[in-house]
N, C-alpha and C positions, 0 to 999 in steps of 0.2 A: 504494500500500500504506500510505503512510503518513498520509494522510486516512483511511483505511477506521478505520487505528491509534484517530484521533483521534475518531471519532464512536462507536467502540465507550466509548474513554474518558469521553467527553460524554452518552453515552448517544442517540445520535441514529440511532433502528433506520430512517427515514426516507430519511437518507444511504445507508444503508448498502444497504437495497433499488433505491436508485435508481443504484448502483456494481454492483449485481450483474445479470451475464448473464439474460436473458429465459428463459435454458432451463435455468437450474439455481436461479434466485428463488426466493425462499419467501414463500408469499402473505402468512403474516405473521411479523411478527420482534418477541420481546419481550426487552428486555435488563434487565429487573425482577431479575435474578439474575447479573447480570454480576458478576465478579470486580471488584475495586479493580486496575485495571489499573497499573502503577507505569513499565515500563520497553519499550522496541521496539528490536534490533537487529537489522539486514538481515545476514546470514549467507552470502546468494550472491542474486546475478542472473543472466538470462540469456534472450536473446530473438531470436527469430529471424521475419522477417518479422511478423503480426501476432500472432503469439503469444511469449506470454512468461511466466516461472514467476518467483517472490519466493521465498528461504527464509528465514524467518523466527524470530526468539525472543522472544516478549510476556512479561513478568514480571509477576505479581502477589502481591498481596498473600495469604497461607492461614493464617484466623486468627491465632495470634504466631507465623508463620511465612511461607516467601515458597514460591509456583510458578511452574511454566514452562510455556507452548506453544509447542512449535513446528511451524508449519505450511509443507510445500512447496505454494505455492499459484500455481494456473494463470488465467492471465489473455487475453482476447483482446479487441484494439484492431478498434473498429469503427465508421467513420464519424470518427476520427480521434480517440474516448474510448477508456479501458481500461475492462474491465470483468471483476470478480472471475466464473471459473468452477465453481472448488470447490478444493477442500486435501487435504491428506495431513496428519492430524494426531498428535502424540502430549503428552502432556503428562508432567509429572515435581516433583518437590519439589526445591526448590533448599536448598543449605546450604551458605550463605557461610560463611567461616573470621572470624573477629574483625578479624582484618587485613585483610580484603580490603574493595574497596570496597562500599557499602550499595547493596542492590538496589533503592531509594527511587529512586535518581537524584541524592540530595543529594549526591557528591562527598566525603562523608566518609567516612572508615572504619568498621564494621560496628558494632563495637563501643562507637564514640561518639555512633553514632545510633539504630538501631532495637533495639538489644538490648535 
């Protein structure tokens, strides 16, 4: 999940078709409109022989403001790779409080950095 994380960041739609299931691929992938991705937390795991689910929370960047997805996403191990199946997605607008830490990922407080 969290390579998939980083090529969405990187912009690398290439990675990202070659990490995804033969039966749910998309023959092409453009990310010319990807989000300013900023942050990745894993929220729950859980796997049972060759399958296995990621829950997830991507933060981005929304104009002078920040958003959320988060995705339950199903994965199955084949030939000893993982391989993305598909998600449950929803998204949302985040709004940090001043004090609280900056959704950047810089480790400062809201208020000292991205306000």
């Amino acid at each position: 999940m969290r390579s998939r994380y980083a090529a969405f960041v990187l912009k690398l739609p290439d990675y990202l078709r070659a990490t995804w299931h033969e039966s749910s691929r998309p023959e092409t992938l453009s990310l010319e409109d990807s989000p300013d991705w900023t942050s990745l937390q894993i929220l729950d795991t859980s796997q049972s022989g060759d399958r296995g689910t990621v829950l997830f929370r991507a933060v981005y960047r929304l104009g002078k403001g920040w958003g959320f997805l988060e995705e339950n996403s199903d994965f199955v191990r084949e030939q000893g790779r993982w391989y993305y199946l598909r998600g449950d997605t929803s998204e949302g607008q985040l709004k940090p409080g001043r004090n609280e830490p900056c959704p950047c990922g810089s480790g400062r407080k809201h208020k000292a950095c991205c306000l």
